[in-house]
C-alpha positions in Angstrom: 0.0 0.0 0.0 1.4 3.3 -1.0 0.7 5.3 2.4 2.4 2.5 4.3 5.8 2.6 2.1 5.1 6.3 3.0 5.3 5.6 6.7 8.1 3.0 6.4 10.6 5.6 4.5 10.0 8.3 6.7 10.3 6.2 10.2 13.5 4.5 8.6 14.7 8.2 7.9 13.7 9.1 10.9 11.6 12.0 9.7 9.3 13.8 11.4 5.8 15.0 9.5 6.1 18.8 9.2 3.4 21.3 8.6 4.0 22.8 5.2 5.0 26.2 4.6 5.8 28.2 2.1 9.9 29.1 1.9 9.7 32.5 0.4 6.9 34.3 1.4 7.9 37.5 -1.0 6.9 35.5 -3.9 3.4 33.6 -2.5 1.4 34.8 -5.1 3.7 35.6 -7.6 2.4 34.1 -11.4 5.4 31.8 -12.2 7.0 32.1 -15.6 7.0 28.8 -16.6 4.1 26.8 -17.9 1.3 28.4 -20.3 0.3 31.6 -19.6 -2.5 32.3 -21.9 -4.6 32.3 -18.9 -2.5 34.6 -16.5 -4.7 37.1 -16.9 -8.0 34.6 -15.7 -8.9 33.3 -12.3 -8.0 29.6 -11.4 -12.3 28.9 -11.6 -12.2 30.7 -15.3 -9.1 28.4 -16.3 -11.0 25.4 -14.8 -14.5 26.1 -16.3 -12.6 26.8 -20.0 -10.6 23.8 -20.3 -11.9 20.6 -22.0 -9.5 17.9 -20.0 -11.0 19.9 -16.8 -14.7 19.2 -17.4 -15.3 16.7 -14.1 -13.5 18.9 -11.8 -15.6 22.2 -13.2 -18.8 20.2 -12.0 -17.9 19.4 -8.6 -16.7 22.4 -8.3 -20.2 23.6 -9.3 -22.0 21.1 -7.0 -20.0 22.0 -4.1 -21.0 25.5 -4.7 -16.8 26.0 -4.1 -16.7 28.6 -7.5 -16.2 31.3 -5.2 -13.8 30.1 -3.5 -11.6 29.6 -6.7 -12.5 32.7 -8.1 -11.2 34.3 -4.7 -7.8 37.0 -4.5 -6.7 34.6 -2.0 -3.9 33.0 -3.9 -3.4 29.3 -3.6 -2.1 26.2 -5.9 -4.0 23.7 -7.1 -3.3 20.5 -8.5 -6.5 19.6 -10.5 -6.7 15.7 -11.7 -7.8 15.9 -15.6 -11.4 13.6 -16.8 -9.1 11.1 -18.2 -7.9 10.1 -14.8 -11.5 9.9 -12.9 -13.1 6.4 -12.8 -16.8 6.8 -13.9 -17.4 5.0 -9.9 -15.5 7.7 -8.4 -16.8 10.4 -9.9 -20.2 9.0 -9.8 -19.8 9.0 -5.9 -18.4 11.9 -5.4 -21.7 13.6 -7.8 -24.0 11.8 -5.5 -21.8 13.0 -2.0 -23.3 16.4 -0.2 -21.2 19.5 -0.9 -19.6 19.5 2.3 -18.3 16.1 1.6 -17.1 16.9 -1.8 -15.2 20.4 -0.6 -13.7 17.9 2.1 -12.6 14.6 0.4 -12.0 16.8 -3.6 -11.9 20.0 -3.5 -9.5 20.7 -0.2 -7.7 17.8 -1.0 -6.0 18.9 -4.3 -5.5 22.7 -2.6 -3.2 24.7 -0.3 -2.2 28.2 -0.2 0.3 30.1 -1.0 2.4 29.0 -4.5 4.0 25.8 -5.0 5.7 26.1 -8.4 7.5 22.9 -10.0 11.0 23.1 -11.3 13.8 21.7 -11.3 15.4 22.9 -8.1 12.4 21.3 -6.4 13.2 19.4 -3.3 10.2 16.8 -2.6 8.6 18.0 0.6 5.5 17.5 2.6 2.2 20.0 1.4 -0.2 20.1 3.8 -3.5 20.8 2.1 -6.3 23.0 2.7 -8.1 19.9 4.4 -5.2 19.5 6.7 -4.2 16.2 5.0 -0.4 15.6 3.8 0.9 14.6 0.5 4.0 14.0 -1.2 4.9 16.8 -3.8 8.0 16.1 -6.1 9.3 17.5 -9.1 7.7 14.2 -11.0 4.1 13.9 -9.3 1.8 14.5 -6.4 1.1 11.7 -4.2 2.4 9.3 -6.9 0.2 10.8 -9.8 2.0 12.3 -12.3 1.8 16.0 -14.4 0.4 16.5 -17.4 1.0 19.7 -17.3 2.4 21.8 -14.6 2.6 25.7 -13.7 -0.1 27.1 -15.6 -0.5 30.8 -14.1 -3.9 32.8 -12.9 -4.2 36.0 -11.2 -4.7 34.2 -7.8 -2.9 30.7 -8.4 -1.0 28.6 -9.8 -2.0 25.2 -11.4 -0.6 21.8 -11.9 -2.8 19.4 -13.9 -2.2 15.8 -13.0 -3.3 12.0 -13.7 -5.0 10.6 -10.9 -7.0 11.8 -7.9 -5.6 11.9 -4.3 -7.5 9.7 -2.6 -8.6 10.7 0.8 -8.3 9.3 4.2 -10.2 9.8 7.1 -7.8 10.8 10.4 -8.7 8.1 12.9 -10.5 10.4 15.1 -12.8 11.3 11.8 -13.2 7.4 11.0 -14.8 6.7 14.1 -18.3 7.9 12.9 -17.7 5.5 9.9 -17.2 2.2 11.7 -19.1 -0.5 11.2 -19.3 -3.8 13.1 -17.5 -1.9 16.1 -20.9 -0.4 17.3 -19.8 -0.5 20.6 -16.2 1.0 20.5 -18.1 3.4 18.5 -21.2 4.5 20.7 -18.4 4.6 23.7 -16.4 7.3 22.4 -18.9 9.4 20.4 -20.8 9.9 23.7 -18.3 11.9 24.7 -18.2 14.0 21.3 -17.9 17.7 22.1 -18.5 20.8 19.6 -16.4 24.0 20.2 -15.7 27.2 18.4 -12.0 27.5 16.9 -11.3 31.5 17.5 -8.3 31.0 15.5 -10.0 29.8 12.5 -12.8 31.7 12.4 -13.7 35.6 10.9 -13.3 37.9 14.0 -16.6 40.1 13.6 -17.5 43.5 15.6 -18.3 43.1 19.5 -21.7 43.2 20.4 -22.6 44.2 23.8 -19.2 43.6 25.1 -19.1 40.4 23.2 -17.0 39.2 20.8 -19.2 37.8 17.7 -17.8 36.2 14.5 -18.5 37.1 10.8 -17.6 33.2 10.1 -18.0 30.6 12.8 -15.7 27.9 12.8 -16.5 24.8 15.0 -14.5 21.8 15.8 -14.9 18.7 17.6 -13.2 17.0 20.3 -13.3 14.0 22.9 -12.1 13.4 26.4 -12.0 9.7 26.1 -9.4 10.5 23.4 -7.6 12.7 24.8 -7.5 11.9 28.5 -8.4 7.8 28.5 -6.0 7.2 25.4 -4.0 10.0 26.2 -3.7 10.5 22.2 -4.4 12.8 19.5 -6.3 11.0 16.9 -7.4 14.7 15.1 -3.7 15.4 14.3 -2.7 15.5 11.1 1.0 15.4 12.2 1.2 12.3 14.5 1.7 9.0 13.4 -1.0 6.5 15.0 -2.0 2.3 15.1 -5.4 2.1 16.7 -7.0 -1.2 17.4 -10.6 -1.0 16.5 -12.2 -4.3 18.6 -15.7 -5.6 16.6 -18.6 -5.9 18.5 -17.5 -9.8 19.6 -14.1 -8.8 20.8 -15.8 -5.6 22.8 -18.1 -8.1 24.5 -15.7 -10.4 25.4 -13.3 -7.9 26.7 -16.4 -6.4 28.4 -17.3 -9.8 30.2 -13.6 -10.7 31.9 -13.2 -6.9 33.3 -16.4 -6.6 34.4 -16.6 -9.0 37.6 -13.4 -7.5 38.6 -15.0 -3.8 39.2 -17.8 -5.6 41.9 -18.6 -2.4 43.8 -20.8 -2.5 46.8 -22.7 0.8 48.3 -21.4 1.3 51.3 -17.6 -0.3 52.2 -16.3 0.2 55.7 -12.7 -0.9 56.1 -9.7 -1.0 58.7 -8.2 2.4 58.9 -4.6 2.1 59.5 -4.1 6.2 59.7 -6.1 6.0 62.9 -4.6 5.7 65.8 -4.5 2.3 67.9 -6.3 1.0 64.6 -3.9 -2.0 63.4 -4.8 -5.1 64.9 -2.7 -8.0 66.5 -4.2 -11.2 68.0 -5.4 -10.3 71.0 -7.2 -7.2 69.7 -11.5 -6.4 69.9 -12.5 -6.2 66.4 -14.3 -2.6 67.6 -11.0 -1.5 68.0 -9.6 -1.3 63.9 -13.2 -1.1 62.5 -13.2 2.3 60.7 -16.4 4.7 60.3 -15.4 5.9 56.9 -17.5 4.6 54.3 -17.1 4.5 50.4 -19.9 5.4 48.6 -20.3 4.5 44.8 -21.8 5.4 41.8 -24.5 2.3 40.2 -22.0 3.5 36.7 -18.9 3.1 38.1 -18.4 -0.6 37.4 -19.2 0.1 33.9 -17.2 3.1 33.1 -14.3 1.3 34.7 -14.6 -1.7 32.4 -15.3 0.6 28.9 -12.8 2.8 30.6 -9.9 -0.5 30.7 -10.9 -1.3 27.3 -10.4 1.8 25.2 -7.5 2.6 27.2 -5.0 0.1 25.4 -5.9 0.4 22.3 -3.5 3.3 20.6 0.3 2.9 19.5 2.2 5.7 18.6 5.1 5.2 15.8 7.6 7.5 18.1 8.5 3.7 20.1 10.5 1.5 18.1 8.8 -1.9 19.4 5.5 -0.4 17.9 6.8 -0.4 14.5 5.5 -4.2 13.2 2.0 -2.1 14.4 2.4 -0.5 10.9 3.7 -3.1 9.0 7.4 -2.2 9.8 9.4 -5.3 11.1 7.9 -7.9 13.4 7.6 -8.9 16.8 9.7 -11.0 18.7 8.4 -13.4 21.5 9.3 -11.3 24.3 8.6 -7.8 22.4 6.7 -5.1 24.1 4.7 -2.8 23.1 3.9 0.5 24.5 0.6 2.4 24.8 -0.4 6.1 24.0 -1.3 6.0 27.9 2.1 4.5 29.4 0.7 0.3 29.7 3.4 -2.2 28.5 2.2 -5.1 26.8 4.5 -8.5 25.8 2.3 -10.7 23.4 1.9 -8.6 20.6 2.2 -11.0 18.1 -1.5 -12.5 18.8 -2.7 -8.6 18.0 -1.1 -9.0 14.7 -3.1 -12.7 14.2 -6.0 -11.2 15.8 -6.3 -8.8 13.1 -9.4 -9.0 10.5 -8.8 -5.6 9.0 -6.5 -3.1 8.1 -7.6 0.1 7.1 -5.2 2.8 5.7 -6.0 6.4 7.7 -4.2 10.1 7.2 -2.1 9.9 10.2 -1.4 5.7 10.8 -3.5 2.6 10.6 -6.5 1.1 12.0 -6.4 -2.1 13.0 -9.9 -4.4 13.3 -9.6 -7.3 16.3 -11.8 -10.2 16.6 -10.2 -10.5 19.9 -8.3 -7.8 22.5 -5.6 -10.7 23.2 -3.8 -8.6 26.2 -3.4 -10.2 29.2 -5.8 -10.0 32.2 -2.6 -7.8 33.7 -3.5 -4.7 31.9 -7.0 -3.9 33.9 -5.8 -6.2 36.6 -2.5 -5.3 37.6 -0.6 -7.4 39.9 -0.2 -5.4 43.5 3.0 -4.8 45.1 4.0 -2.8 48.4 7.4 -2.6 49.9 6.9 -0.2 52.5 4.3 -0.6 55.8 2.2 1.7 56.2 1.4 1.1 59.8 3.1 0.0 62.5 2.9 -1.4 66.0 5.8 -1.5 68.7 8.1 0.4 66.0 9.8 3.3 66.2 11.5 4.1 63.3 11.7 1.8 59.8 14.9 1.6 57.6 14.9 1.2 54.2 18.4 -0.7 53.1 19.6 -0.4 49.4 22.3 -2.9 48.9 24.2 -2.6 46.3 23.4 -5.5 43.6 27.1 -5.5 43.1 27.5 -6.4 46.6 25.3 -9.7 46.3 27.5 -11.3 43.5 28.5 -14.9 43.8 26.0 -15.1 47.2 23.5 -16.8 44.6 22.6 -18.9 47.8 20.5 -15.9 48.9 18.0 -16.4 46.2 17.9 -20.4 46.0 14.8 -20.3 47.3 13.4 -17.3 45.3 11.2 -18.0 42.0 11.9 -16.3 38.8 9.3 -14.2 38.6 10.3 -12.4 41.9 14.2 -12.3 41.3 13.1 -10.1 38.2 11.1 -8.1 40.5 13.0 -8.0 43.2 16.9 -7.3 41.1 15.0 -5.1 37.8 17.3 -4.3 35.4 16.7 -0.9 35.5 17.7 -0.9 39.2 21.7 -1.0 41.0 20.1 -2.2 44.2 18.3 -4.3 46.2 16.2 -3.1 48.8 13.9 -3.8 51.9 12.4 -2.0 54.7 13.5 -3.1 58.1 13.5 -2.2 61.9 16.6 -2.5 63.9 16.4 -3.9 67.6 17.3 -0.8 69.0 13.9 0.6 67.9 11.2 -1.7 68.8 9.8 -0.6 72.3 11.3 -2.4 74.7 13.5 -5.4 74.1 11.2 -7.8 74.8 8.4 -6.5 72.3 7.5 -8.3 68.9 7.3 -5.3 66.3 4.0 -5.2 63.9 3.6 -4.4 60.2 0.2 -3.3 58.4 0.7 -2.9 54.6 -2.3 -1.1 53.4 -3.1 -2.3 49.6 -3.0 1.5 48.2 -1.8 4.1 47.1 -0.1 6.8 49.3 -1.1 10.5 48.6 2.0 12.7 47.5 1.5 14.1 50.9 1.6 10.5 52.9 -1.8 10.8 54.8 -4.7 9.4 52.2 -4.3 6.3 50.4 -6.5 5.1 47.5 -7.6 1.4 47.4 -5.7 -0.7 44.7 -8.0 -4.1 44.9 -10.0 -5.3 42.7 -13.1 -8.2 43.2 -11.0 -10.6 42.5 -8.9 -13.6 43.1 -5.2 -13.0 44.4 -2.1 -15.0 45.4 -0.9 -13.5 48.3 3.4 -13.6 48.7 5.4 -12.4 51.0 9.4 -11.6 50.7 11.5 -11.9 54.1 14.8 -10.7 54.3 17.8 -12.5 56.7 20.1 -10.1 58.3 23.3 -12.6 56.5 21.9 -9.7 52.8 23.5 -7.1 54.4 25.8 -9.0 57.4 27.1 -12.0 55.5 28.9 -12.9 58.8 25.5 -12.1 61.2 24.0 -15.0 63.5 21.1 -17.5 61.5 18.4 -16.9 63.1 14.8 -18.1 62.0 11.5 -15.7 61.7 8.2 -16.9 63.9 5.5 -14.7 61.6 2.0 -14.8 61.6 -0.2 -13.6 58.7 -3.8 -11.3 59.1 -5.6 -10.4 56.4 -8.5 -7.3 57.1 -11.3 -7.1 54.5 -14.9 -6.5 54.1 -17.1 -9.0 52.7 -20.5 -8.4 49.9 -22.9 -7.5 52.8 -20.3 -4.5 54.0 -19.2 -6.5 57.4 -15.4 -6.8 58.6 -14.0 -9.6 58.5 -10.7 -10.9 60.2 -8.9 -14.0 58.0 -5.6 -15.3 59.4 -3.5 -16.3 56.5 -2.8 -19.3 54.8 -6.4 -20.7 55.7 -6.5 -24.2 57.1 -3.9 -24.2 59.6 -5.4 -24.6 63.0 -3.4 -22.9 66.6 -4.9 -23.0 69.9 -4.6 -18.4 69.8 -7.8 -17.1 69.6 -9.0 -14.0 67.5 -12.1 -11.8 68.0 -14.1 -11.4 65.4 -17.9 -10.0 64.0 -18.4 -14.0 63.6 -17.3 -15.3 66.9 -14.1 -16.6 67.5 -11.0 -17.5 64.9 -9.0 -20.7 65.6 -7.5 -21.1 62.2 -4.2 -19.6 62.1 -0.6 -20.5 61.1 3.0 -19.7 62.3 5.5 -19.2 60.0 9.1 -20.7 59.9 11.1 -19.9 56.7 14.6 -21.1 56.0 16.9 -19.3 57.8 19.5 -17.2 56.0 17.8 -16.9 52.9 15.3 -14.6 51.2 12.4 -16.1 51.6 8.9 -15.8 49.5 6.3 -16.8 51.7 3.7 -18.0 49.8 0.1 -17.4 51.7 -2.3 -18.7 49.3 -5.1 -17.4 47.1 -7.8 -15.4 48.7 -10.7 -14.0 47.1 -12.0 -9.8 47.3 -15.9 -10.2 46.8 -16.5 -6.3 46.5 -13.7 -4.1 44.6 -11.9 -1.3 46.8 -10.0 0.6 43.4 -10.1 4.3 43.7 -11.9 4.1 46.9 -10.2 5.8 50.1 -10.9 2.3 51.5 -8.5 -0.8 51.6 -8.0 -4.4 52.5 -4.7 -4.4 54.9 -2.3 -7.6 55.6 -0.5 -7.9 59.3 2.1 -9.5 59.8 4.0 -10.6 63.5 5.9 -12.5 65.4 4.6 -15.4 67.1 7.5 -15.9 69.6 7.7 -14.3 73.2 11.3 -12.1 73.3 11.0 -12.0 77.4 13.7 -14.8 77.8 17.2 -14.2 76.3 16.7 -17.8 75.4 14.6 -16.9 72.9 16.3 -13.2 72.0 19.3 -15.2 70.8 17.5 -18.0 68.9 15.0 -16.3 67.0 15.3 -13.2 64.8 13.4 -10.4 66.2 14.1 -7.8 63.8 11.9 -7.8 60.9 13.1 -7.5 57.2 10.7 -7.4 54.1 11.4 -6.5 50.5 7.7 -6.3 49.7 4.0 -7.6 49.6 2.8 -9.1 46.7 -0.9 -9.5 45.5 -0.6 -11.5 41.8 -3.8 -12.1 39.7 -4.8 -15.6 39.8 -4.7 -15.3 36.1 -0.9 -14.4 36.1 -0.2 -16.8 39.0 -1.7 -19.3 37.2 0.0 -18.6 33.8 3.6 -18.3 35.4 3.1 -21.6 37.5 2.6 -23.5 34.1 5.5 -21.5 32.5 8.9 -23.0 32.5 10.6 -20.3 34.0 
């Protein structure tokens, strides 16, 4: 397709889509000396109407009512394709179109201002016509067509005839309201369709009553799902685009997996961790961490949410090389990603390339039709991690150690008992370190006291006293990553950690609940709770003097916490008594954790049958 060895010249060049502008504005409307001038004297629409090769073009000119327009001073150049190089379908469509669609898609297309002679100094360039579409203008053609006569003067232009029509593309903002069989991608984003008035491009008129009114009215459209969802700018002539355009099946299915995950109930109380006294430890009343703030929801939010994860991966930009086999440039490898308009990363790229039913050619990139949106279930259910407690009980101050990864080479024996899919995460490439928060004997209250974590599953405010629920209604595999004191003091004593596990949540009928973590285990410690008392519990023991990924088992959010200023909260403590020095010197008091991790079951589950 010719607009895609367009694209693939000027990304391998790494050129960049310019608006067009005239070079010498001293000669804009200048009549060149070249070409015939027996109609220099004659308006472009007098040429047009008087010559015999120009016959089509005269009558859509006259359709389109645009005669005044090129019988205008304004001066501007005009490539006009001659009756020989009009199919009779095209022109037969283009009779039968409304005027504003003929001005748009002929008459605009084969125009732009100011004088655009050819010769042989001509370097090819980029003309941006009057409909704010771009084409290739050489000394041999105009978007491929070549001249069958160029320069020929009139008193306000300058015409090239040539032998084909530029064919017009839609922008991909434009072919939304052309779609078909993507009713529901389509009806999405034209809800949110907005009309404005474009003071630069309208006629400024006198002011009336202090108010500024307008002798021409110029109104353009925009869309906040474009602009702030996608984050993109689908209008622009001068950005290069892939869009994935799902069909109604695709949108459904999409629409049916995020759904369940957006469960919001009215009213959702939760343990507040900011309050004081609020985190809970095994001996504490229930009354004591249940919080009076409630979350209350909008019936629509579960639904925006889920149109709201689906529109928002569905624009590439050609700036990010990995994007390129998007266009047809290249292909993907297995472990390619793929980058987003709106910052999401995605690694199976190659099933959007089989997915694909369609591919239409657009102004400014590609539209891509899917059968299927094959991202993973990652992308509007992210897995959850937290490295830093937000809470704490018995604790005076919390260190967070960066250890140089440098520092950890050849100690492999650290990690033997670390899974793949947390070394990445817990050594990224991107990173020199590896880090943990931790609390150093010295201050815990008293030496005898077992310190406390509470990791709230949020995000902090900028500020450090809100946090935003991350959880969705879903299924999660709970981890936990314990750090031995041997990371930082290879030579320190091996000591083992006695932890125990709490997880805080709210159920479907809005009522706290109190789950000791992995379920099943069964202690003789007792825990308060709305439901009566709690036997099933678990101690900990991991192996000592390694890093250590505790793994506490799937648990299930009925009702969705995300954007809420409410959260499900995980305590963790030790089980052992520090009152003998017995027990001080056997068993690690200080606690060491490198993070929290809440992993989709899907992603759990896909990992686990991986062979990593």
């Amino acid at each position: 397709m010719k607009y895609i060895n367009i694209i693939g010249k000027m990304l391998t060049a790494g050129l960049v889509l310019a608006a067009a502008s005239c070079t010498d504005y001293s000669d804009y409307n200048k009549v060149p000396s070249a070409g015939n001038a027996a109609g220099a004297n004659q308006t472009l629409w007098e040429n047009i109407a008087s010559d015999p090769q120009l016959t089509k073009f005269a009558e859509l000119a006259r359709k389109s009512n645009y005669v005044n327009v090129l019988n205008s001073p304004r001066f501007y150049t005009l490539w006009a394709p001659v009756d020989a190089s009009f199919s009779n379908e095209d022109y037969n469509a283009l009779m039968a179109s409304d005027s504003a669609t003929i001005v748009k898609q002929f008459m605009q297309q084969h125009m732009t201002e100011y004088n655009y002679p050819v010769s042989a100094s001509l370097q090819d360039q980029t003309i941006v016509s009057l409909n704010a579409k771009h084409h290739e203008f050489t000394q041999n053609d105009f978007d491929g067509f070549g001249y069958s006569e160029t320069n020929l003067p009139s008193t306000n232009g300058v015409m090239h005839k040539i032998n084909g029509m530029s064919e017009f593309h839609n922008n991909l903002y434009e072919n939304i309201d052309y779609l078909e069989g993507c009713d529901s991608l389509k009806a999405y984003i034209q809800k949110y369709d907005e009309y404005y008035l474009d003071v630069n491009a309208s006629v400024v008129g006198p002011l009336r009553d202090g108010k500024q009114t307008y002798l021409d009215s110029v109104m353009k459209k925009r869309n906040n799902v474009i602009s702030r969802i996608m984050n993109a700018e689908l209008e622009n002539e001068d950005s290069t685009y892939c869009m994935l355009l799902p069909n109604d099946k695709a949108w459904n299915d999409a629409y049916a997996a995020i759904h369940p995950h957006y469960n919001y109930i009215t009213k959702l109380d939760y343990m507040d961790l900011s309050l004081k006294n609020a985190a809970a430890t095994a001996t504490t009343s229930a009354t004591q961490w249940k919080a009076a703030t409630a979350a209350e929801t909008e019936p629509e939010l579960q639904d925006s949410l889920t149109r709201r994860n689906i529109v928002s991966n569905l624009v590439f930009s050609n700036c990010y090389t990995n994007n390129l086999p998007l266009f047809g440039i290249g292909s993907f490898a297995p472990r390619d990603t793929a980058i987003t308009t709106g910052g999401a990363y995605h690694t199976n790229m190659q099933q959007v390339l089989d997915h694909t039913v369609a591919v239409s050619e657009m102004s400014n990139g590609l539209a891509r039709t899917l059968d299927t949106i094959p991202f993973r279930a990652t992308s509007y259910n992210p897995i959850l991690i937290q490295t830093t407690p937000y809470a704490t009980q018995k604790v005076k101050k919390l260190t967070t150690h960066s250890i140089p990864l440098e520092n950890l080479k050849g100690r492999d024996s650290l990690f033997s008992k670390v899974p793949p899919m947390f070394r990445q995460w817990l050594t990224p490439a991107n990173s020199r370190f590896f880090q943990y928060v931790a609390v150093d004997s010295a201050n815990i209250d008293g030496s005898t006291a077992k310190p406390e974590f509470n990791y709230a599953f949020a995000y902090r405010s900028y500020d450090g006293t809100t946090l935003t629920g991350q959880v969705r209604s879903s299924t999660y595999h709970i981890y936990v990553v314990t750090v031995p004191a041997q990371v930082e003091e290879p030579q320190a004593a091996v000591k083992p950690y006695y932890l125990r596990f709490m997880l805080s949540w709210t159920d479907a009928s809005n009522k706290q609940q109190w789950t000791v973590l992995p379920k099943g285990a069964k202690t003789t410690s007792e825990i308060s709770t709305d439901n009566g008392k709690n036997t099933a519990t678990a101690t900990y023991l991991g192996d000592p003097g390694k890093i250590n990924v505790i793994d506490l088992g799937e648990f299930t959010f009925p009702a969705c916490y995300y954007g809420l200023n409410a959260y499900p909260s995980l305590t963790m403590i030790h089980t052992k008594s520090f009152t003998s020095s017995s027990n001080r010197s056997k068993y690690d008091q200080q606690l060491r954790i490198a993070g929290v991790y809440l992993v989709p079951k899907e992603y759990n589950d896909m990992w686990a049958n991986s062979n990593e």
